[in-house]
LOMAR-56195 format. One record per atom (N, C-alpha, C): residue in one letter; atom name; x, y, z. Coordinates in nm, 2 decimals. Example, Ala and Ser with C-alpha at 12.3 -4.5 7.8 and 13.67 -1.06 7.14 Angstrom:
<rs>
{r 'A' 'N' {1.32 -0.57 0.78}} {r 'A' 'CA' {1.23 -0.45 0.78}} {r 'A' 'C' {1.32 -0.33 0.78}} {r 'S' 'N' {1.28 -0.22 0.71}} {r 'S' 'CA' {1.37 -0.11 0.71}} {r 'S' 'C' {1.29 0.00 0.79}} 
</rs>
This chain:
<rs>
{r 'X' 'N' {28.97 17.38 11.47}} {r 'X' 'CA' {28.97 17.41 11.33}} {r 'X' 'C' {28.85 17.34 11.26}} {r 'X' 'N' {28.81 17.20 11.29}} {r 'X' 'CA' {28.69 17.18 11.24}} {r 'X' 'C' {28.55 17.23 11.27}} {r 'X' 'N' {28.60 17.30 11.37}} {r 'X' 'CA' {28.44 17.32 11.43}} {r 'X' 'C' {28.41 17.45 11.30}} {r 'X' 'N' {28.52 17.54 11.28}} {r 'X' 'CA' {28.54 17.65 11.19}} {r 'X' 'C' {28.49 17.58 11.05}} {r 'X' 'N' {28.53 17.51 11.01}} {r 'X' 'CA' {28.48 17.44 10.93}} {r 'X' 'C' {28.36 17.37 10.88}} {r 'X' 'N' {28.25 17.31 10.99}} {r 'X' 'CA' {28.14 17.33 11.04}} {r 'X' 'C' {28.08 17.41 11.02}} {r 'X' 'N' {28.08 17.52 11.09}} {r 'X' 'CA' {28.04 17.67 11.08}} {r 'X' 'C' {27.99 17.71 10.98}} {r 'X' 'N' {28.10 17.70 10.88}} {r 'X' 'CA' {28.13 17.75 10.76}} {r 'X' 'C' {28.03 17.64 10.65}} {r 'X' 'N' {28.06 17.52 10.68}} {r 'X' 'CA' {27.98 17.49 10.63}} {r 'X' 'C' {27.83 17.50 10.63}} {r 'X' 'N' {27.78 17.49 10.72}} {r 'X' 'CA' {27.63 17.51 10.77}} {r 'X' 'C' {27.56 17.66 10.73}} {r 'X' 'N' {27.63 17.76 10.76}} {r 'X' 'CA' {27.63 17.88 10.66}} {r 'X' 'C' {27.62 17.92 10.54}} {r 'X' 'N' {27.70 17.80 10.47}} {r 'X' 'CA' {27.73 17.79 10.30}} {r 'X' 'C' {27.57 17.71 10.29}} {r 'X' 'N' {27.51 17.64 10.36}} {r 'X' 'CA' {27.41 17.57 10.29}} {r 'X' 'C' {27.28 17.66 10.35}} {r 'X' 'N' {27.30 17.77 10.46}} {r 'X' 'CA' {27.19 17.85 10.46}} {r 'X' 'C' {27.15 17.94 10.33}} {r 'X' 'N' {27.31 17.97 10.27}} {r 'X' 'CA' {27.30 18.08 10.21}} {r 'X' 'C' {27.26 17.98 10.07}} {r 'X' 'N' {27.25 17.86 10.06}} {r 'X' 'CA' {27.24 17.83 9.91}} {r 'X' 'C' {27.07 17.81 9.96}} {r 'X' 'N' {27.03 17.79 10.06}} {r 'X' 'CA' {26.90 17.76 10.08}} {r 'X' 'C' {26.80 17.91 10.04}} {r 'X' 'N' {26.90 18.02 10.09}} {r 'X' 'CA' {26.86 18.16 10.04}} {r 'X' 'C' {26.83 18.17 9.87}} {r 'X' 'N' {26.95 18.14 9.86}} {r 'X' 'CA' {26.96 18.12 9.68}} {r 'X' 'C' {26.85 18.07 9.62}} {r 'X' 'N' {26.80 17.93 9.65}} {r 'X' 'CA' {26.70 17.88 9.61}} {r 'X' 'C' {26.54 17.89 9.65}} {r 'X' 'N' {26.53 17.98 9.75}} {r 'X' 'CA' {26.42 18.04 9.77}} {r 'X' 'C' {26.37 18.15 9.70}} {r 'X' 'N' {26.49 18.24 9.66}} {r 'X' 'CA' {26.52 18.38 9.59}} {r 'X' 'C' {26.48 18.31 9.42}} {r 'X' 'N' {26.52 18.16 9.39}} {r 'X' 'CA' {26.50 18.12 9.26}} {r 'X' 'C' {26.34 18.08 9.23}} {r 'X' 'N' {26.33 18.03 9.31}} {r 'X' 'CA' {26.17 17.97 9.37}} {r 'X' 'C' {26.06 18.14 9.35}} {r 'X' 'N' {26.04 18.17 9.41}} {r 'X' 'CA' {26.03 18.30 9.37}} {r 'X' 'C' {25.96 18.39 9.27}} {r 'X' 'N' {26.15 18.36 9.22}} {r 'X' 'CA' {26.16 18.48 9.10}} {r 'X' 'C' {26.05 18.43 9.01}} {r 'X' 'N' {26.11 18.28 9.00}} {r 'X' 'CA' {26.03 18.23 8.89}} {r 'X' 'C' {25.89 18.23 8.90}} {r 'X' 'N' {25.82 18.22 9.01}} {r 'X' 'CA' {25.68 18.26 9.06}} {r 'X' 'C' {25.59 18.38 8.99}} {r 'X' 'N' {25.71 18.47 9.02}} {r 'X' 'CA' {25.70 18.59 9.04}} {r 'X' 'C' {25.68 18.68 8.88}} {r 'X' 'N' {25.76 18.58 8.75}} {r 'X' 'CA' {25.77 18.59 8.66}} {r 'X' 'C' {25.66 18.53 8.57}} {r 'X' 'N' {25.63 18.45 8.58}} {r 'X' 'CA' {25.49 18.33 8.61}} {r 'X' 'C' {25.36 18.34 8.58}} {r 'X' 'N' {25.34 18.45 8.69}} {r 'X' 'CA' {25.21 18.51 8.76}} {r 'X' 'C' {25.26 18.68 8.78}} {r 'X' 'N' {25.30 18.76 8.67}} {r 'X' 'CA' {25.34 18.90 8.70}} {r 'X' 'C' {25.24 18.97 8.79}} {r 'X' 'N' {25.17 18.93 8.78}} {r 'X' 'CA' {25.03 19.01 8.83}} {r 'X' 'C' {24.98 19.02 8.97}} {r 'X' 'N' {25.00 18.86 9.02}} {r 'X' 'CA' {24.97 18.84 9.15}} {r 'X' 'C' {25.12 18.94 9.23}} {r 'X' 'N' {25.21 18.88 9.13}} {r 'X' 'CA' {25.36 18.97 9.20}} {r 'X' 'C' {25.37 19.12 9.23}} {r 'X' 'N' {25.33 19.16 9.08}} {r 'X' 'CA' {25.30 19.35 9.12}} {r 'X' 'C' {25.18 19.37 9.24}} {r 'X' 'N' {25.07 19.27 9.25}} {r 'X' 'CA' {25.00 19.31 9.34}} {r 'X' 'C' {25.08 19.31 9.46}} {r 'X' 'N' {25.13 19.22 9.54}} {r 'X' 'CA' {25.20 19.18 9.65}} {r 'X' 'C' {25.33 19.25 9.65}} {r 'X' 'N' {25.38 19.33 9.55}} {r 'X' 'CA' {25.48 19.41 9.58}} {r 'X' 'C' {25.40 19.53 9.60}} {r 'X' 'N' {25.25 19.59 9.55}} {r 'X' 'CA' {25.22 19.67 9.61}} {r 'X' 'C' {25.15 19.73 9.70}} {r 'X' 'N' {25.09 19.61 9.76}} {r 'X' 'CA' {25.05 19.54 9.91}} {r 'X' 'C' {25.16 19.57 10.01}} {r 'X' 'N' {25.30 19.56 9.96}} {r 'X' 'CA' {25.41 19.51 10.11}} {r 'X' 'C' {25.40 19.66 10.10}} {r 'X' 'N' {25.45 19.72 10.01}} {r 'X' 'CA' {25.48 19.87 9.99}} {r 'X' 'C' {25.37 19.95 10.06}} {r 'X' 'N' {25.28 19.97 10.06}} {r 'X' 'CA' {25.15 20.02 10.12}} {r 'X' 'C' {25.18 19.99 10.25}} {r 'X' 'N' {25.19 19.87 10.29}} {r 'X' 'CA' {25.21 19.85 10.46}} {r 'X' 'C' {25.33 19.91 10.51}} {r 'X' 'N' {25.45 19.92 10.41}} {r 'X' 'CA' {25.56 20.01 10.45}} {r 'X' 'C' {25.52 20.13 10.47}} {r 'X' 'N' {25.45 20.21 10.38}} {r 'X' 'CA' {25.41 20.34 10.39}} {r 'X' 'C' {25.34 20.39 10.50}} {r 'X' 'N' {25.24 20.28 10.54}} {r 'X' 'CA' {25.13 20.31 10.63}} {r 'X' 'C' {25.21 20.28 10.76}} {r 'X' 'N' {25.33 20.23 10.80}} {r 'X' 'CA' {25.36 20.21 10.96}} {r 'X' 'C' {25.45 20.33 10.94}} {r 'X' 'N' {25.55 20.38 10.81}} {r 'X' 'CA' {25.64 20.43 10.85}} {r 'X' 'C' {25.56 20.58 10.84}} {r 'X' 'N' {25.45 20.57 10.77}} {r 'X' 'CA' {25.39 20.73 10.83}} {r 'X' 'C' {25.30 20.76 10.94}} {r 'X' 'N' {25.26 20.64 10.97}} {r 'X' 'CA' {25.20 20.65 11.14}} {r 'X' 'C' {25.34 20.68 11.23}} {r 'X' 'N' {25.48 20.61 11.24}} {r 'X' 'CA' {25.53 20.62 11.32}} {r 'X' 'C' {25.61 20.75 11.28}} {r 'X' 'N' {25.62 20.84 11.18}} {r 'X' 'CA' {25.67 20.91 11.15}} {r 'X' 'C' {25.57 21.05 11.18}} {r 'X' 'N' {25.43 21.05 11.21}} {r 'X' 'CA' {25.34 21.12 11.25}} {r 'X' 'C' {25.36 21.13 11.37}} {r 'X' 'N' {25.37 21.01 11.47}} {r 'X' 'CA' {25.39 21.04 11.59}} {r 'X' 'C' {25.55 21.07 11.59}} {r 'X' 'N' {25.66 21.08 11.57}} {r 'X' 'CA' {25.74 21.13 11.60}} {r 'X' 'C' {25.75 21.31 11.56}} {r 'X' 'N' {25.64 21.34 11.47}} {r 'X' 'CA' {25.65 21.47 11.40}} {r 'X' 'C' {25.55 21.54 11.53}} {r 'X' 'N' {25.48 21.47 11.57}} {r 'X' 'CA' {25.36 21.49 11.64}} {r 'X' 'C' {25.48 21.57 11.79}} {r 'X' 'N' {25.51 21.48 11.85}} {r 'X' 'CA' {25.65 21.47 11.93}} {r 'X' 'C' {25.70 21.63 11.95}} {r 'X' 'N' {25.78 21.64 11.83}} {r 'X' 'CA' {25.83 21.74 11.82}} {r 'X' 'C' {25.83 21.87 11.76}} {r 'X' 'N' {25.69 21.85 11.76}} {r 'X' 'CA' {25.58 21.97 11.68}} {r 'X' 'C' {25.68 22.12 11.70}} {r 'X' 'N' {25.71 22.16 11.84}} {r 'X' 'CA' {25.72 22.25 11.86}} {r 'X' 'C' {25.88 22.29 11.87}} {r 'X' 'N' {26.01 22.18 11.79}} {r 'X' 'CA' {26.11 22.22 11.80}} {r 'X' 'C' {26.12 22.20 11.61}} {r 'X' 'N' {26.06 22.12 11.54}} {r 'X' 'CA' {26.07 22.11 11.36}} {r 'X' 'C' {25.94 22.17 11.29}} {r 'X' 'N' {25.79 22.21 11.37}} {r 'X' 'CA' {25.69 22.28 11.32}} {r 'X' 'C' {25.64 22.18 11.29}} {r 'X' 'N' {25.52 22.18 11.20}} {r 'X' 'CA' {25.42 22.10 11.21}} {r 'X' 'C' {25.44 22.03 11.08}} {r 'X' 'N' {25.53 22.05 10.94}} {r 'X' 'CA' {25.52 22.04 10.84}} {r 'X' 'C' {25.60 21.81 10.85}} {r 'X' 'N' {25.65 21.83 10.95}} {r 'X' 'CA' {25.72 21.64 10.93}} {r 'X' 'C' {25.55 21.56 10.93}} {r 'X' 'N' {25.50 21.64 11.07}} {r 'X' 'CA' {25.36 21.51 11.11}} {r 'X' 'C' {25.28 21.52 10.99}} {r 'X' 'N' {25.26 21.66 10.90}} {r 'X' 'CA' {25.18 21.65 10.77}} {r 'X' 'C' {25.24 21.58 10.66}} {r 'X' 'N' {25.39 21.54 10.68}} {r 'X' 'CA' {25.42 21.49 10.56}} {r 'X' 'C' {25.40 21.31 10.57}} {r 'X' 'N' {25.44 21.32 10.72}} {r 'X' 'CA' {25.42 21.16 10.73}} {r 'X' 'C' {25.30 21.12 10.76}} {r 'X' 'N' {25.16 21.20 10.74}} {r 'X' 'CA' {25.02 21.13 10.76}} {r 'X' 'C' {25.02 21.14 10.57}} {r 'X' 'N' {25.05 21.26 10.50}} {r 'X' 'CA' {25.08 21.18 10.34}} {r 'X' 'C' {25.09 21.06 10.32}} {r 'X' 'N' {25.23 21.03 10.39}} {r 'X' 'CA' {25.27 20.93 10.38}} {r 'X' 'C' {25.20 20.77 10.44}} {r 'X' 'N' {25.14 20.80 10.56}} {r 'X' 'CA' {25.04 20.74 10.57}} {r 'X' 'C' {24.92 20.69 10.46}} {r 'X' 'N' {24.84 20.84 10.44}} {r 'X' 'CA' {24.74 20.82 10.34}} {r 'X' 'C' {24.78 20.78 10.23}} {r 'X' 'N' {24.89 20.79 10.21}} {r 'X' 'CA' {24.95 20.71 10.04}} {r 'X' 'C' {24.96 20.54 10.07}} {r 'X' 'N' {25.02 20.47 10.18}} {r 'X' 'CA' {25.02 20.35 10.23}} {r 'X' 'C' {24.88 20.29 10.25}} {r 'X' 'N' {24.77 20.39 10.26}} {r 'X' 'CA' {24.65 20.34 10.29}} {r 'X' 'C' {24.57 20.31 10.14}} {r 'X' 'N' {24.60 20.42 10.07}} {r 'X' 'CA' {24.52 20.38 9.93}} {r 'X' 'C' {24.58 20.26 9.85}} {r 'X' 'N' {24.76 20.23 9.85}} {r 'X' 'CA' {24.78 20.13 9.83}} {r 'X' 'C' {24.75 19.97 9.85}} {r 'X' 'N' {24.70 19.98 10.01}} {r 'X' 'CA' {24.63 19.90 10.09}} {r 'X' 'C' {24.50 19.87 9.98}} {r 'X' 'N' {24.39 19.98 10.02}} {r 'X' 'CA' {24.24 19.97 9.97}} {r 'X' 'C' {24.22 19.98 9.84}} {r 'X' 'N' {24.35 20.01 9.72}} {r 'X' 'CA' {24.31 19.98 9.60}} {r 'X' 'C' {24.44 19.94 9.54}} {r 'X' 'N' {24.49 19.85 9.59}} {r 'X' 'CA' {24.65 19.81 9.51}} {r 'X' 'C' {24.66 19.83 9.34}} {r 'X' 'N' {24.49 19.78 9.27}} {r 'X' 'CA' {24.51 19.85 9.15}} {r 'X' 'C' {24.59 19.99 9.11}} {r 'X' 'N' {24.50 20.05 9.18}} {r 'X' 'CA' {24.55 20.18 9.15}} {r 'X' 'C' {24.71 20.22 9.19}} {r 'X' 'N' {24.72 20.13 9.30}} {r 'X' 'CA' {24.89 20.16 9.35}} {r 'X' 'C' {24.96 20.08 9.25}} {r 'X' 'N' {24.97 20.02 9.20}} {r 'X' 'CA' {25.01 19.98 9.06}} {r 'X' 'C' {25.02 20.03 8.94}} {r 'X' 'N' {24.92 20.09 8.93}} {r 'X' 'CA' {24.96 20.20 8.82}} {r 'X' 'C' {25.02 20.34 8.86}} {r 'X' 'N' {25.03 20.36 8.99}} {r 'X' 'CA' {25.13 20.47 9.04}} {r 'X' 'C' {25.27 20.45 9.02}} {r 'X' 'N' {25.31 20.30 9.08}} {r 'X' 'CA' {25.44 20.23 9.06}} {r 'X' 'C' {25.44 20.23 8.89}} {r 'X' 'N' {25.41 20.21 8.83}} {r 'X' 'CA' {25.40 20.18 8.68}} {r 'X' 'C' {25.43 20.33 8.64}} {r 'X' 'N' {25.40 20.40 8.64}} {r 'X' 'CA' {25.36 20.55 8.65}} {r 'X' 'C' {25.52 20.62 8.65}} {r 'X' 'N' {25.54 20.56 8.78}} {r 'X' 'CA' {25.69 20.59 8.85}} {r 'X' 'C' {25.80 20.54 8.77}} {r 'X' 'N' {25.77 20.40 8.71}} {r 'X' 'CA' {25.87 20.35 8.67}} {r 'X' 'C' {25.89 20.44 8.55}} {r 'X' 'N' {25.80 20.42 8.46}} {r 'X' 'CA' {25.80 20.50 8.33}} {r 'X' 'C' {25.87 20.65 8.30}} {r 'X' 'N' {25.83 20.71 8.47}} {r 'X' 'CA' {25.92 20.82 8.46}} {r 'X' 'C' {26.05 20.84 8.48}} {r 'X' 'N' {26.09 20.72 8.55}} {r 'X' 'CA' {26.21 20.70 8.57}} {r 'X' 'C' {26.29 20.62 8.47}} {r 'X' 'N' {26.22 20.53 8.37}} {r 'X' 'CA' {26.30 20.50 8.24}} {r 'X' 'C' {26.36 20.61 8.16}} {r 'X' 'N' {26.20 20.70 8.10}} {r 'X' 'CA' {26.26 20.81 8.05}} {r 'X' 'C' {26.34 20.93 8.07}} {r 'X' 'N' {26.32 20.94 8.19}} {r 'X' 'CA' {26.42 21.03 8.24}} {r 'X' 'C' {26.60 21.00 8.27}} {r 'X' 'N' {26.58 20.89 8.34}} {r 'X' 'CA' {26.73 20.85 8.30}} {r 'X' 'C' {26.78 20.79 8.19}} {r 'X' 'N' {26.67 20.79 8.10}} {r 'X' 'CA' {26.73 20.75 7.95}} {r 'X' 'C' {26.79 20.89 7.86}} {r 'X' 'N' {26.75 21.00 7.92}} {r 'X' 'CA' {26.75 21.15 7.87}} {r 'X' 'C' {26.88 21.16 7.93}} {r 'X' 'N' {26.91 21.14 8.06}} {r 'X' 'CA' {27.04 21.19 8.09}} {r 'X' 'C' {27.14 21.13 8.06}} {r 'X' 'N' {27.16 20.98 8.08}} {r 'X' 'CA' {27.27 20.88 7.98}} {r 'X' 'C' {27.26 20.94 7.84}} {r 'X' 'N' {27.19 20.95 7.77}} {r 'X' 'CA' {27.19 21.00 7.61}} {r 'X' 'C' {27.29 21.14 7.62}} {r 'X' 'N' {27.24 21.24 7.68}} {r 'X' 'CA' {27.35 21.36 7.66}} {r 'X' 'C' {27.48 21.31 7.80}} {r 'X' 'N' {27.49 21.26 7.89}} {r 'X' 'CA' {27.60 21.24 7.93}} {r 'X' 'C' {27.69 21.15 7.80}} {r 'X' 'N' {27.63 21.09 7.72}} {r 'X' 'CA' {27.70 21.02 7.64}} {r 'X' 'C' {27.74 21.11 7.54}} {r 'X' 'N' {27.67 21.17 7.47}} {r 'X' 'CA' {27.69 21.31 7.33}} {r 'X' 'C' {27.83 21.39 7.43}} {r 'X' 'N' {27.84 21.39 7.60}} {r 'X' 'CA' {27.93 21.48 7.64}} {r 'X' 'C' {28.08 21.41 7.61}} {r 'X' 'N' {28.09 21.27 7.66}} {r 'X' 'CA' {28.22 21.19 7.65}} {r 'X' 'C' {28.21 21.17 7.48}} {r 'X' 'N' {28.17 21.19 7.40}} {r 'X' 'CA' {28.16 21.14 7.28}} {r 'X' 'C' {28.31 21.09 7.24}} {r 'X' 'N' {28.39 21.14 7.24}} {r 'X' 'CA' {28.54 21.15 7.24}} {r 'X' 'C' {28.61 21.03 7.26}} {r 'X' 'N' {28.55 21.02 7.42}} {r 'X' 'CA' {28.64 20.90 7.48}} {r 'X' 'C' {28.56 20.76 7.43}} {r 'X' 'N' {28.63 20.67 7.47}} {r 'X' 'CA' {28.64 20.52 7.47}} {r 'X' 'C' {28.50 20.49 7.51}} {r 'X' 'N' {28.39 20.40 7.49}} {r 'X' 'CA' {28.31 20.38 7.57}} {r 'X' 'C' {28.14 20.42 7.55}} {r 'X' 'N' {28.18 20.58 7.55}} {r 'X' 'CA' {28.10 20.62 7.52}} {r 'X' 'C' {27.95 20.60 7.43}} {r 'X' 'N' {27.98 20.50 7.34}} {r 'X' 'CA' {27.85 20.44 7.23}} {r 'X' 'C' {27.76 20.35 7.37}} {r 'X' 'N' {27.87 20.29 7.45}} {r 'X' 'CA' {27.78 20.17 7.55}} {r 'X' 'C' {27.66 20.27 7.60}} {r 'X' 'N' {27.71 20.37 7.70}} {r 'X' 'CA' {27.63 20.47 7.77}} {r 'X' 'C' {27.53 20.52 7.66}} {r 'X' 'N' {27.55 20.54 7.55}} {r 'X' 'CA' {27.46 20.60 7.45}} {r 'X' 'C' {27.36 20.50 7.42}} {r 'X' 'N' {27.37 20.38 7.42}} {r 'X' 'CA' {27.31 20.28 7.39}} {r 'X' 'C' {27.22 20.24 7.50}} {r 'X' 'N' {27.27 20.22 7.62}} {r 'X' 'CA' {27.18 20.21 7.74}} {r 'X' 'C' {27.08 20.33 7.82}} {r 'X' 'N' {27.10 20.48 7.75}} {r 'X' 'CA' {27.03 20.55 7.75}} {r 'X' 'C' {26.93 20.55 7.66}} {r 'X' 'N' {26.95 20.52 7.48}} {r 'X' 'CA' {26.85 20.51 7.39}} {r 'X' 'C' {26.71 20.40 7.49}} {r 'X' 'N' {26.81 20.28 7.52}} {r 'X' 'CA' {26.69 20.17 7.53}} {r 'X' 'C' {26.61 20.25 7.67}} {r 'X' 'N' {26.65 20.27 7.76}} {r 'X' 'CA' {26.58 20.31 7.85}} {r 'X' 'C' {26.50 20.41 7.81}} {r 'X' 'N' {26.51 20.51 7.79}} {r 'X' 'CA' {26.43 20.59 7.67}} {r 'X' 'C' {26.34 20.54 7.62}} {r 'X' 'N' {26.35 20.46 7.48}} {r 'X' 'CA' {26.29 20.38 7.43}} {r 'X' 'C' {26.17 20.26 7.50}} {r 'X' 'N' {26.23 20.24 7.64}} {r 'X' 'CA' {26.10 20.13 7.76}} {r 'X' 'C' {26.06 20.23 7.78}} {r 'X' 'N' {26.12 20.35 7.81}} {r 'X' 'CA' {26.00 20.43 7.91}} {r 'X' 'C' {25.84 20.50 7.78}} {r 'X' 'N' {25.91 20.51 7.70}} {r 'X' 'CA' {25.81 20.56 7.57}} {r 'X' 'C' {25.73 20.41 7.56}} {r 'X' 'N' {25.78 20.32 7.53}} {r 'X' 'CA' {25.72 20.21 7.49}} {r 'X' 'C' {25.58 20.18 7.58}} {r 'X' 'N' {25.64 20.18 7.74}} {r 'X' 'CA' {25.55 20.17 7.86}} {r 'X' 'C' {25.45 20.26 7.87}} {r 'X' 'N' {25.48 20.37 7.83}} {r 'X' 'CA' {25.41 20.50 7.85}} {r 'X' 'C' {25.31 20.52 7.73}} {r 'X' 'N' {25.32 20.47 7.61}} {r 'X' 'CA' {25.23 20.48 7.52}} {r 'X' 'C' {25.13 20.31 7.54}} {r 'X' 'N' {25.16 20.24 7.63}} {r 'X' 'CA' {25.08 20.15 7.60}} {r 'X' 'C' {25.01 20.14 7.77}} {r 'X' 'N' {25.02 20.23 7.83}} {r 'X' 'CA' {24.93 20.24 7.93}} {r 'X' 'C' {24.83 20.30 7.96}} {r 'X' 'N' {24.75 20.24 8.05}} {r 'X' 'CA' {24.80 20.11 8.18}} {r 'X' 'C' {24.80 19.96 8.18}} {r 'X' 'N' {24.79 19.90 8.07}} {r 'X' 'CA' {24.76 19.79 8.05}} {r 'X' 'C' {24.95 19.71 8.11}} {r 'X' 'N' {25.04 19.78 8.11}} {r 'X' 'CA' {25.20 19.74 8.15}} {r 'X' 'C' {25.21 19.75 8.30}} {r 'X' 'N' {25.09 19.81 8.42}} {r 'X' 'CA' {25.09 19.82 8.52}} {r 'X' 'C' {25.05 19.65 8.57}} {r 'X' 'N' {24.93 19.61 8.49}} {r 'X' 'CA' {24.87 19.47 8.53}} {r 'X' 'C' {25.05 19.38 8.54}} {r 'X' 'N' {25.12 19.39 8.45}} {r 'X' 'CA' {25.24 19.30 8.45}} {r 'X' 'C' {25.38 19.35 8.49}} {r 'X' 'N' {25.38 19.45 8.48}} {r 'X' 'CA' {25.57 19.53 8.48}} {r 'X' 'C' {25.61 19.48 8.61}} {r 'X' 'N' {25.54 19.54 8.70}} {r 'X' 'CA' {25.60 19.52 8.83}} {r 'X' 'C' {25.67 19.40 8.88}} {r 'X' 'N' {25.55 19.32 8.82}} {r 'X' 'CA' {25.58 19.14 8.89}} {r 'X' 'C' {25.68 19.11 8.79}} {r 'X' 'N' {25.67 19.14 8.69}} {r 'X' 'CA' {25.83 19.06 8.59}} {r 'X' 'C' {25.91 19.12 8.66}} {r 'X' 'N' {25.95 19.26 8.67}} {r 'X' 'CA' {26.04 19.33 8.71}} {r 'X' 'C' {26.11 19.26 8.87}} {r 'X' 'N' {26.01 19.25 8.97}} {r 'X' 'CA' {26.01 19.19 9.06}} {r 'X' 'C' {26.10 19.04 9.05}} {r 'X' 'N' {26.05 18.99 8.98}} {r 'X' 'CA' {26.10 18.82 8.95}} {r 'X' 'C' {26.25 18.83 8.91}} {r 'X' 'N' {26.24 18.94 8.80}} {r 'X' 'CA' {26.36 18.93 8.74}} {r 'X' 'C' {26.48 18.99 8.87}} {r 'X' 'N' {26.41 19.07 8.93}} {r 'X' 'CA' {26.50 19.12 9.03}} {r 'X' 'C' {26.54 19.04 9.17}} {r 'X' 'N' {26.45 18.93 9.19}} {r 'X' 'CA' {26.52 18.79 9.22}} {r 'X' 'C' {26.58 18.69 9.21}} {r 'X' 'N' {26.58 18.63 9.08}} {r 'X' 'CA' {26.68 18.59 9.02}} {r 'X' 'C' {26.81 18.63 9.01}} {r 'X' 'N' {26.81 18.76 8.98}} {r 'X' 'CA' {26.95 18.77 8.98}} {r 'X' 'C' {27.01 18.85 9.10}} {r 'X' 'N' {26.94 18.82 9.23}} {r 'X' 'CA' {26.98 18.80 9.35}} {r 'X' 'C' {27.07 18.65 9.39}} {r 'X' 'N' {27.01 18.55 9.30}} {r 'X' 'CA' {27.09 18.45 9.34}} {r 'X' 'C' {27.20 18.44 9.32}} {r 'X' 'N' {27.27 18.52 9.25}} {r 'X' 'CA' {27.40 18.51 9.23}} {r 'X' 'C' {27.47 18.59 9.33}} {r 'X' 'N' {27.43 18.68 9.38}} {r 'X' 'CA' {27.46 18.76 9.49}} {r 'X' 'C' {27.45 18.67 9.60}} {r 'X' 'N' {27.39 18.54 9.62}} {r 'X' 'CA' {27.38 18.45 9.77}} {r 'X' 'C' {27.50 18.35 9.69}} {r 'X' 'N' {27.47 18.34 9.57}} {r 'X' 'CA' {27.59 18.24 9.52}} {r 'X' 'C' {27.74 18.29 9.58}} {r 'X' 'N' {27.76 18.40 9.50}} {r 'X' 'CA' {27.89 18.45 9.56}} {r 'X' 'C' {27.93 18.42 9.71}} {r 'X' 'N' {27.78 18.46 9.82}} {r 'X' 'CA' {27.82 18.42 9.93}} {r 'X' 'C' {27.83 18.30 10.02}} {r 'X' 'N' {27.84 18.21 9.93}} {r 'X' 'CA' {27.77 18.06 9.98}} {r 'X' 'C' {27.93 17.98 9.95}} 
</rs>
């Protein structure tokens, strides 16, 4: 039983060790938004660029049982990993780009999924967290690209931080 307890212990202080690296981080990350959207769009480019080499050669592979259209999607995908690589600026304002369309657009569908429940209970919350999203994505989008230099990396930070409560829980 103590050894279980041991165990358990020694686990509880990896995971708080997680916790406080994830805090270390965020706050970095929050800090220096800049250096952070770079290096979140550095990692991302390297993801792109192995998963569309190795996705080239698996399309490559099987050219003649799925046609040629996988190997051409994953050398895209490739050459999208590569420009992120050789101009992370610019992959920064793609991600920036992305986000903006994805504020306003899910701020468009919360807004009328909300006008639909109007009725029920609740309903003003969803209406409210559609307005604001809405409202970032206009905000972002009328003041760019200058929100590319920093969104990412707050966003980033902020989305570390409150990972630590997710290692908290598990600690």
């Amino acid at each position: 039983m103590s050894q279980q307890l041991d165990g358990a212990q020694a686990g509880g202080q990896a995971v708080s060790m997680v916790g406080w690296f994830h805090v270390i981080l965020g706050a970095l990350a929050i800090i220096f938004p800049f250096a952070a959207g770079a290096f979140v769009t550095v990692a991302l480019g390297i993801a792109l660029l192995l998963g569309g080499i190795g996705g080239a050669m698996a399309g490559w592979r099987l050219r003649k049982v799925e046609g040629m259209a996988p190997f051409f999607l994953a050398l895209l995908m490739a050459l999208a990993g590569l420009m992120f690589l050789m101009r992370p600026w610019f992959g920064m304002r793609v991600l920036t780009m992305i986000l903006i369309i994805y504020f306003g657009a899910t701020g468009m569908v919360r807004l009328m999924t909300a006008f639909q429940l109007r009725p029920r209970e609740g309903w003003g919350w969803i209406a409210l967290d559609g307005a604001v999203s809405f409202v970032l994505g206009l905000m972002l989008w009328m003041a760019f690209p200058q929100p590319a230099l920093w969104l990412l990396g707050l966003l980033f930070g902020i989305k570390l931080l409150f990972n630590v409560y997710r290692w908290r829980c598990l600690g």
